[in-house]
C-alpha positions, 0 to 999 in steps of 0.5 A: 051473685046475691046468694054469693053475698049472702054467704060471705055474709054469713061466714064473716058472722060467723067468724066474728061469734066464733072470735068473740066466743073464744076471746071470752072464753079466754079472759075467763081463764085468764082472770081464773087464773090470776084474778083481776087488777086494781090499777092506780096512779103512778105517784103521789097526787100533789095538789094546793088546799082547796083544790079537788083533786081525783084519786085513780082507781079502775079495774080490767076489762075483763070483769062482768060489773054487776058483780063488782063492788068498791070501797075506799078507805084511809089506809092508815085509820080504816076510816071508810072515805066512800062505799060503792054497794048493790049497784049503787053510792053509799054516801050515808056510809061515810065518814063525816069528815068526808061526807059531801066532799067525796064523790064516785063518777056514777056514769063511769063505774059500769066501765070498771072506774072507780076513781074517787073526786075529793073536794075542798082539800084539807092539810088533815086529808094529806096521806095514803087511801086504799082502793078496793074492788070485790067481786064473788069470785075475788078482790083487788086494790091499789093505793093512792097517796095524797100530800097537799102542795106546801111551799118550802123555802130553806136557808141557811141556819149560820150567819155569814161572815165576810170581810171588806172587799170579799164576796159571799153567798146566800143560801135560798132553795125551793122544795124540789117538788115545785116546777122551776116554770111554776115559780112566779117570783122571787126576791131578796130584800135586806129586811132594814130599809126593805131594800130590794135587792135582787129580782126573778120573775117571769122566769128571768133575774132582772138586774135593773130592777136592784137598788143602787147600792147593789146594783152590778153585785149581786146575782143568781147562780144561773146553773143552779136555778133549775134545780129550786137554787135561788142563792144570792151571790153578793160581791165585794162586800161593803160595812154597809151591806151588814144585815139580815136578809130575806128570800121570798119565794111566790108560787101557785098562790103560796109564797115563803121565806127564809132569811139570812144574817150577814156579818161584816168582820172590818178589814180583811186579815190578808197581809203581807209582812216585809222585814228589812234590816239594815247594818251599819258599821257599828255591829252593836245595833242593828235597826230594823223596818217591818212593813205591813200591807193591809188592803191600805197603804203600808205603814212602817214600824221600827222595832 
């Protein structure tokens, strides 16, 4: 029994060196065949300033590390950002601009990561980096674009224009980049007598939380606020509602604004004309009423 064992033993080892040798044998081909792969991420890493931010760069299992060397560089300038070399980090070979802000993870390379820890981001790191990786055989690379998280808060470049009694719209939109949930707030005030005039927060429109003279007119397109839309809808326009107004957008620590004007043009232009004419026996004159209806009551004219 214990010879049986023994035996089992032994093939089971066997099959397993006899797997790994022909598992080898095989990822050698392959990566003569095709060379390695210099894997990235997948889109642009968006990130605030002042914040650290790692960009992706790793290669197959396949490869044997000791061989391996890495490089990242702006892919626009060539200016060297960090050097991995002769088994170790290179940080005299930096760039200034980038010397005790980019770092590789030492621990991970022997696993064939390269990915590259940049700190403290500035508005002047903002672009493409290229991510290269040697061996003596071949080399491979990817490309990671940066762009610092900037708060975008557009309007409309028009005045509005509306007449009593009309309702109107004003244009707000959030850069499609910022995440609805991520918005913390954001308010409409009328910049003379910083009147608020309407509130989202939490993601919720309080209406309460309107002045009075804007209360139960004004709201957001609910629909809309999803896809970055915080236009203000104000109803039943009034002489005094003439004014700029100010959108303000806070998230992630960043806020911005954008304004609209609201001009008020008087009395609405709707009218409705009757013309009545009377006549009497005497066909020499023929006297004429015209009425005129103009969100007033109608006056009469004899013409």
């Amino acid at each position: 029994m214990l010879y049986f064992h023994f035996t089992l033993l032994c093939e089971n080892i066997f099959a397993s060196f006899i797997k790994f040798f022909f598992n080898k044998r095989i990822n050698q081909f392959v990566y003569f065949l095709i060379g390695f792969i210099v894997h990235g991420p997948a889109g642009p890493l968006v990130a605030p300033l002042g914040s650290s931010v790692v960009l992706l760069c790793y290669v197959d299992e396949l490869l044997l590390m000791e061989d391996l060397e890495g490089e990242w560089r702006r892919t626009d300038s060539e200016a060297l950002v960090h050097l991995y070399q002769d088994g170790e980090s290179r940080p005299e070979a930096q760039q200034q601009d980038y010397y005790d802000r980019a770092y590789f993870f030492t621990d991970q390379i022997q696993h064939g990561n390269f990915s590259l820890r940049l700190d403290n981001l500035r508005a002047e790191d903002e672009g493409r980096y290229t991510c290269r990786v040697y061996s003596q055989q071949d080399s491979g690379e990817t490309e990671v674009q940066i762009k610092h998280e900037c708060l975008i808060v557009s309007g409309s470049d028009r005045s509005v224009s509306a007449y009593d009694g009309e309702d109107v719209t004003l244009s707000c939109s959030v850069d499609s980049h910022i995440k609805p949930e991520h918005i913390e707030k954001v308010l409409w005030r009328k910049t003379d007598g910083n009147i608020l005039v309407l509130l989202y927060q939490n993601n919720e429109t309080l209406p309460d939380s309107s002045d009075e003279q804007y209360r139960d007119r004004v709201e957001f397109f609910t629909a809309e606020i999803p896809k970055g839309n915080f236009s203000l809808r104000l109803k039943s326009v009034r002489t005094e509602d003439k004014g700029v107004y100010m959108c303000l957008v806070f998230a992630g620590g960043l806020s911005a604004n954008a304004t609209a004007e609201l001009e008020q043009m008087g009395e609405s232009t709707n009218k409705t004309n009757i013309k009545l004419c009377l006549f009497p026996l005497n066909l020499n004159e023929q006297p004429c009423w015209q009425w005129q209806f103009l969100l007033a009551p109608p006056t009469v004219q004899i013409i």
